[in-house]
N, C-alpha and C positions, 0 to 999 in steps of 0.2 A: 306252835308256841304263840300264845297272845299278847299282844302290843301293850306297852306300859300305856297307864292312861294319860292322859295328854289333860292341859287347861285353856281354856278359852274367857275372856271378857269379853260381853256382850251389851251392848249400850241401848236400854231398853226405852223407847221412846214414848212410852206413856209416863204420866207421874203417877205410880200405885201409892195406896196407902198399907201402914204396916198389914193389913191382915190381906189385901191382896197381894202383896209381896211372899208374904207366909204362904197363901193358897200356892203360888205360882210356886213356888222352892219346893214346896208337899209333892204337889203334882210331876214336876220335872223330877225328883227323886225316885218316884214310882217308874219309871219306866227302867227297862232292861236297859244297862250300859250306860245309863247315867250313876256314875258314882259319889256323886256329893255338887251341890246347889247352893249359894248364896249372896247375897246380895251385900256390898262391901261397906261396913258401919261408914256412914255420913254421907250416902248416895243411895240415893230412893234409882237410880237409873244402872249403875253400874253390875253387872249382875257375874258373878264366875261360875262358869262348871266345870266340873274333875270328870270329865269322858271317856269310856274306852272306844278307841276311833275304828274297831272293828265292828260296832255297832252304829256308830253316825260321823258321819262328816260336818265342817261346819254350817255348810247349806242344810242336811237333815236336822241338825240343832235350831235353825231360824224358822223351818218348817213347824218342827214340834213346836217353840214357842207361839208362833202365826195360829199353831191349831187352838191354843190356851185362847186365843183372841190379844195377844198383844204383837207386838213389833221391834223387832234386836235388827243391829247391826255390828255387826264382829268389830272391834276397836283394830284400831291399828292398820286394816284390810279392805281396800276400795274394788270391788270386783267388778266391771262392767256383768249386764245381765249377758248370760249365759256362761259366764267363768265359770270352772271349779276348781276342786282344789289339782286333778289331775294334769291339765291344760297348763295349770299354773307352771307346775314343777317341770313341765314337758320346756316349753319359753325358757325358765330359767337354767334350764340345762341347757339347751339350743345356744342362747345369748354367749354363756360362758364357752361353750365350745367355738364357738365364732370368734371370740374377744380373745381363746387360750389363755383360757388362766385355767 
């Protein structure tokens, strides 16, 4: 059974203008397991995707964007380098078992 898709904003840190914003929403759409791309009316930076997370994580989402030539950072999400989303949930399980809640 396949995972509902999941959403992500993504804080893109070049300033495009509308038609490379258009390119970059084209191109991310074109790929398998991207479901829908766009960039949130009155922020040239803020960008959302509708993903199915059996095709990318959010580090493969900053990948594919890196490969377009630009540069995202997951809103909300501070990873030291080498995090993923695994590790994450492993910690926050651990933590909680420790604290028993």
């Amino acid at each position: 059974m396949a995972n509902e898709p999941e959403q992500v904003d993504i804080n893109i840190q070049e300033d495009l203008d509308v038609d490379q914003r258009a390119w970059l929403v084209a191109k991310l759409e074109q790929e398998t397991g991207i479901v829908s791309a766009w960039f949130t009316e009155g922020s040239h930076h803020r960008l959302t995707l509708h993903f199915e997370p059996e095709h990318f994580s959010h580090e493969t989402l900053l990948d594919t964007i890196k490969l377009q030539g630009f540069h995202g950072k997951i809103e909300g999400r501070r990873l030291s380098q080498g995090d993923n989303a695994n590790s994450i949930h492993r910690n926050r399980v651990k933590r909680t078992e420790q604290e028993g809640v």
